[in-house]
C-alpha positions, 0 to 999 in steps of 0.5 A: 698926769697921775690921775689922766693915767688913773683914769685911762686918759694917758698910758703914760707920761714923759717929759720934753728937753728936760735935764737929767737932774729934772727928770730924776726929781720928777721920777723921785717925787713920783715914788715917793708919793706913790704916783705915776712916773715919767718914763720917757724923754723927748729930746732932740738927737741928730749926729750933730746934737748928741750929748744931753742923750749919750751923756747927761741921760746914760745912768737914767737909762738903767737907773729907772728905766727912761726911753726916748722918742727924739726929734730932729734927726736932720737937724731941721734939714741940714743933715739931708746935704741940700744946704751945703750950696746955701738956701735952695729955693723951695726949701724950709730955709727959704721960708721967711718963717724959718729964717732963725734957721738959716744961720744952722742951716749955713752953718760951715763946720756942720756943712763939712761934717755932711761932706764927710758923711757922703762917702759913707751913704754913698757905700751905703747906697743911701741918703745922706738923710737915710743915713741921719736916720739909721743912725738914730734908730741904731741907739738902742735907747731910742724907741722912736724919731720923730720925723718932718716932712713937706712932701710925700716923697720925702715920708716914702724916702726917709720910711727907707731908713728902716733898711739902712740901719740894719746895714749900720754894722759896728765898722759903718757906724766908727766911719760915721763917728769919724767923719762927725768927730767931736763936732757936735752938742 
């Protein structure tokens, strides 16, 4: 990764699901011998998956500077409220490819915990999954979310976000950590 940066074919580089202890030895063998650090983490984050990056990652931030570009944000849709019924049709669920979602997707106690966000979007005048959203953009320490889509629709209504986490005041986002509890990884 040093030399694709030494010859501009990178800007930089990071990592992806790493641990913090792996990080911190890549970024220690770097400025040892004088190479390329990494300063950037890819891991999935979403209301319902949250401690690798609030907890394991919370002295790599400050300690070298590590930024995040995080995947998932609707927990493979669960987050977006279409599954508490079960598996719509049309949906990624009902893809035979993504069966090894379902499980997650029909997951009971995730699906109480999206019942228990809806107040909250609706105060918002909002999605359930621009709320998902919003929420991860408020992190300070998330400087991109990644997103998925199967239409354009989806894109136009998940791009909404971008207002909705300014509405994400100190008290909204108490209410939302309520409504998820400690319920989540």
């Amino acid at each position: 990764m040093h030399r694709m940066i030494e010859r501009g074919q990178a800007l930089y580089w990071g990592t992806s699901e790493w641990s913090a202890d792996e990080i911190r030895a890549a970024w220690l063998i770097a400025e040892r011998h004088s190479l390329a650090k990494p300063v950037m983490e890819q891991p999935q984050y979403n209301l319902l998956h949250r401690k690798r990056v609030e907890q394991e990652y919370a002295r790599l931030y400050e300690d070298i500077g590590l930024g995040l570009t995080t995947w998932s944000p609707l927990a493979s849709g669960l987050l977006t409220g279409k599954y508490r019924g079960g598996i719509p049709a049309g949906s990624r669920g009902a893809v035979e490819t993504y069966a090894f979602l379902r499980p997650r997707l029909t997951d009971e106690r995730g699906n109480e915990i999206v019942g228990r966000l809806e107040p909250v979007a609706r105060d918002l005048g909002c999605t359930l999954a621009q709320l998902a959203l919003a929420w991860c953009l408020k992190n300070p320490r998330v400087s991109t979310v990644i997103t998925g889509a199967t239409r354009v629709a989806q894109v136009q209504e998940n791009m909404k976000a971008l207002d909705v986490a300014g509405r994400l005041t100190p008290d909204v986002l108490a209410r939302i950590d309520a409504a998820v509890g400690s319920h989540f990884d």
